[in-house]
Every structure is written in C-alpha cells, then in structure tokens.
C-alpha positions as CSV (number, residue, x, y, z in Angstrom):
1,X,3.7,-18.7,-5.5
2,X,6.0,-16.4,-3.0
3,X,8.2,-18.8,-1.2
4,X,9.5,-17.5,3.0
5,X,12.1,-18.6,4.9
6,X,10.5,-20.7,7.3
7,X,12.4,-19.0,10.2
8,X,9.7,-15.7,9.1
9,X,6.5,-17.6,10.5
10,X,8.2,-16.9,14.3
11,X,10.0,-13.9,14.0
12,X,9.6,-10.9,12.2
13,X,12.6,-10.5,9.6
14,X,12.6,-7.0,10.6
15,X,11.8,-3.9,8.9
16,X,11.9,-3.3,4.5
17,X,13.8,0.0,3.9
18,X,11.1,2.4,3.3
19,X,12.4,3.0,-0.6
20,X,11.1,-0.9,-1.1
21,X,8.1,-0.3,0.5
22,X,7.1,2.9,-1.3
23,X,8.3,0.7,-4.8
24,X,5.7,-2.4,-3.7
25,X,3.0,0.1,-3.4
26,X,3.8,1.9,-6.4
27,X,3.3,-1.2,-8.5
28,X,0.2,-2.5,-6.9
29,X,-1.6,0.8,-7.5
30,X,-0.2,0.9,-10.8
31,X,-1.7,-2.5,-11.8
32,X,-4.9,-2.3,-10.0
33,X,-5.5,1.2,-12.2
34,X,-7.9,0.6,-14.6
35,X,-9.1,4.5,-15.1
36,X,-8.9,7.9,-13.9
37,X,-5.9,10.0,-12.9
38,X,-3.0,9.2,-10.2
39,X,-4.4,11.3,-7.5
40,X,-8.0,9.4,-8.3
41,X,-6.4,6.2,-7.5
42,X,-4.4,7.5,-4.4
43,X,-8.4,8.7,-3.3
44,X,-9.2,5.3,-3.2
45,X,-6.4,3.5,-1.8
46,X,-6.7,6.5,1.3
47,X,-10.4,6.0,1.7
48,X,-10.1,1.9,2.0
49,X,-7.2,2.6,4.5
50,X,-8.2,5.2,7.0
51,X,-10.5,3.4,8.6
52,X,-8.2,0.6,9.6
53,X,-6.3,3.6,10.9
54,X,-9.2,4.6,13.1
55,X,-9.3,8.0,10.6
56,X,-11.4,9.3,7.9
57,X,-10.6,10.6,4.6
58,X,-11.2,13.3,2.8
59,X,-10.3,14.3,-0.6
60,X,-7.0,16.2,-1.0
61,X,-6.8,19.4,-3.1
62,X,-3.7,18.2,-5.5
C-alpha cells in the first residue's frame, strides 16, 4: 500500500517535475499493454482522456 505524509491530505505538496510525471505514465501504459503497437496504446489512453478535457480525439497520423 502507498503510504503519504499526513500533512498531503490538507495541502498540496506542490508540483512533480514533469520528467517524473512523464516516467509514471510511461510505466502505467507500459503495463496496462497487452497488444498492439505504442501509438495504439497512446490512441486509447487520448480517447479515455479528452473527454475529461472537454475535447475529442481523433487518431494521429504517426
């Protein structure tokens, strides 16, 4: 189980430098893939994503 510092559920411990944040990501894609290519999986994660972002996605040429 993840354990916080308590002091985190009242105040944000501010922003993860964006390298950590593009690592995190990496790996959750990489374990959720079970098939297809790297741009099939990045498909996916954009179409569950855009509408949360009030967007829509379309598929991206490379």
């Amino acid at each position: 189980m993840l354990q916080f510092e308590n002091a985190w559920r009242y105040e944000s411990p501010g922003a993860m430098p964006p390298e950590i944040v593009e690592a995190v990501f990496s790996q959750v894609i990489a374990r959720t893939a079970m098939q297809g290519s790297r741009q099939d999986l990045y498909e996916f994660f954009k179409r569950c994503f855009a509408p949360a972002a009030a967007q829509t996605a379309s598929r991206s040429s490379s």
